[in-house]
C-alpha positions in Angstrom: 1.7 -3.2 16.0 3.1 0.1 15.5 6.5 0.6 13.1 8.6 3.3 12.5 11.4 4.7 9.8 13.1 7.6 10.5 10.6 10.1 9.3 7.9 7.9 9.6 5.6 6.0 12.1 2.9 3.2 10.8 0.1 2.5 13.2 -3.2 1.1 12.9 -5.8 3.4 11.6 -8.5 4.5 14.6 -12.2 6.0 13.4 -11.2 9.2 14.5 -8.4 9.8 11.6 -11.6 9.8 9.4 -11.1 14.0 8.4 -7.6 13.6 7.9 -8.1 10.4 5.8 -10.7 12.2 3.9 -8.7 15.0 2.9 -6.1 12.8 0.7 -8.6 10.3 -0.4 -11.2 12.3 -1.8 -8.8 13.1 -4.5 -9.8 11.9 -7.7 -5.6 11.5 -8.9 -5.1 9.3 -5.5 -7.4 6.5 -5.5 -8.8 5.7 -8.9 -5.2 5.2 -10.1 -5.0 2.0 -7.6 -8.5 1.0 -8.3 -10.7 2.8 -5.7 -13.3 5.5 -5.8 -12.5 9.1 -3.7 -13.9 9.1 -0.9 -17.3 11.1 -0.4 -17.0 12.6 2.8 -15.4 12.1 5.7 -18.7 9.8 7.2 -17.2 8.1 3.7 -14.1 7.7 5.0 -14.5 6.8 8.3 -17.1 3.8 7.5 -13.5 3.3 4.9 -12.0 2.3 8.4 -14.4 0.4 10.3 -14.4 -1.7 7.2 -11.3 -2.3 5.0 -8.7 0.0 6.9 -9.3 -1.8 10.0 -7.6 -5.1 8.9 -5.2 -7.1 10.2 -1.6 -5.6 9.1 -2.7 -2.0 7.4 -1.0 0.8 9.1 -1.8 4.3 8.4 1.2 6.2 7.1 1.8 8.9 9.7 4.3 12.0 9.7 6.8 12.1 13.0 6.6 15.5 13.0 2.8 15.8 13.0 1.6 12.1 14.0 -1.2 12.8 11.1 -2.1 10.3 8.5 -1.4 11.5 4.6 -1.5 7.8 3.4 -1.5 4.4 4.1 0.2 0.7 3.6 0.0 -2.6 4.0 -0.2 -6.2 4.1 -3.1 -8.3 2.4 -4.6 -11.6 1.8 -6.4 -12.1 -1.5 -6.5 -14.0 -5.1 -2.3 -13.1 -5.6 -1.4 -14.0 -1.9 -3.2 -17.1 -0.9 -1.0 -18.6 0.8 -0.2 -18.8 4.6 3.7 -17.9 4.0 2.5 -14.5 1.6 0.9 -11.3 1.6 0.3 -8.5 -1.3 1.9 -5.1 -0.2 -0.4 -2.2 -1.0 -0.1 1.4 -0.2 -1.4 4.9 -1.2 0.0 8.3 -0.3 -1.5 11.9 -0.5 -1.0 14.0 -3.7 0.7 16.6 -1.7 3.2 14.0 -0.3 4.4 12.7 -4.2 8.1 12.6 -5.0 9.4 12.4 -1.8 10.1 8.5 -1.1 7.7 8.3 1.6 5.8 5.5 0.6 9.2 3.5 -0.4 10.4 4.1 2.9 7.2 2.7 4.8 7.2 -0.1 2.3 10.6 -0.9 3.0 10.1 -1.1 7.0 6.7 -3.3 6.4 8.7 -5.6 4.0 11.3 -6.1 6.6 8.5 -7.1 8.9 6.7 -9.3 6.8 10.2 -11.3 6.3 11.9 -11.3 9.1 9.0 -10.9 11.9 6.3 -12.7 10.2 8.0 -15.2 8.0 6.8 -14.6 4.6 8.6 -16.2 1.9 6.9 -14.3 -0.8 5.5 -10.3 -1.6 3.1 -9.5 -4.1 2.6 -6.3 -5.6 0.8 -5.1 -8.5 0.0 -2.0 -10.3 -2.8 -1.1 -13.5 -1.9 0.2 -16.9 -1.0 3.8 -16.6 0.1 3.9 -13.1 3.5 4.4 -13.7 4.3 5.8 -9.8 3.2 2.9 -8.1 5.2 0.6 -10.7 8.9 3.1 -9.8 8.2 2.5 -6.2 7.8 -1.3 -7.0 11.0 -0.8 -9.1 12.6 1.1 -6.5 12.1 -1.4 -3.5 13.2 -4.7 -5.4 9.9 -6.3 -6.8 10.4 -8.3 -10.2 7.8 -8.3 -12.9 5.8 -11.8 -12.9 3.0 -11.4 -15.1 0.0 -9.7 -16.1 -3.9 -10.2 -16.2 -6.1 -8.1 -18.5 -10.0 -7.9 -18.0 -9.8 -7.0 -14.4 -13.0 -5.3 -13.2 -13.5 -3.1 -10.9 -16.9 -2.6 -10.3 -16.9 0.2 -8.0 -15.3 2.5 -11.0 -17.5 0.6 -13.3 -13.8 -0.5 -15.6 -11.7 -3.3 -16.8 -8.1 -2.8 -16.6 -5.0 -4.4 -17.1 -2.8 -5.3 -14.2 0.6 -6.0 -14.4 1.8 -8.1 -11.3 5.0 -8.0 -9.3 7.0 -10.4 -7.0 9.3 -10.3 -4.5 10.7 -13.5 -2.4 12.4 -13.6 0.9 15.9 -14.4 -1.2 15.8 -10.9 -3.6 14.4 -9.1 -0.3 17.6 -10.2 1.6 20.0 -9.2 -1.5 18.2 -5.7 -1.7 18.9 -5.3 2.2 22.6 -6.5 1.7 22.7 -3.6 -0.8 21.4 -1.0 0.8 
């Protein structure tokens, strides 16, 4: 499946976006904030998409103009979503592409097609103490707070964090669209 915005085009990530991929993820301000280690090197990064960027609905966020990744979005299954009729949105763009609504834009195009081409009556999304970008573009696109869990661990960062989860059901997605 391949989706676009207007400045935008999500597609499936392919091994050989593995340099490109590397280059944003290695930073130590992109991925530890949303609970994953930088990448190592770019053999790193592309084992990264043979094995977790390879799933079912995660698109790498791609620039029209250039067609090269600087992020990544998408739509999982796991202890929030566990239900056939939701998913958890999750997304990650590079440092160099902050501030300027990129990943609400993407978000906003895979939340239309999780509710109106998929089904989904609910959206989960969460975000850890201290990450106060990814809770603005959960603001920003509609979610409402739901609750919050503390004594997550992440054992690949070798912490326990606090997460703070938020919602989003088929009913507020269609009043944010009507407002739009």
């Amino acid at each position: 499946m391949i989706l676009q915005t207007p400045r935008l085009i999500l597609r499936p990530w392919r091994e050989n976006d593995a340099e490109a991929l590397y280059i944003y993820a290695r930073d130590p301000e992109v991925g530890p904030p949303a609970g994953w280690p930088p990448h190592t090197s770019v053999e790193n990064s592309r084992e990264i998409i043979r094995t977790i960027l390879s799933a079912p609905e995660t698109y790498a966020v791609c620039l029209k103009e250039s067609g090269m990744p600087i992020g990544s979005v998408g739509l999982h299954r796991n202890d929030l979503a566990c239900h056939d009729d939701e998913y958890e949105l999750g997304y990650w763009i590079g440092k160099s592409f902050w501030g300027q609504g990129l990943i609400p834009e993407a978000s906003r195009e895979v939340l239309r097609y999780a509710f109106e081409d998929l089904g989904m009556s609910r959206i989960w999304c969460g975000h850890y103490d201290g990450n106060i970008k990814s809770r603005r573009v959960q603001e920003k696109l509609g979610f409402v707070y739901h609750h919050t869990t503390e004594g997550i661990k992440l054992e690949q960062l070798h912490e326990i964090r606090t997460g703070h989860v938020m919602l989003m059901t088929r009913e507020m997605w269609e009043r944010v669209t009507k407002h739009a």
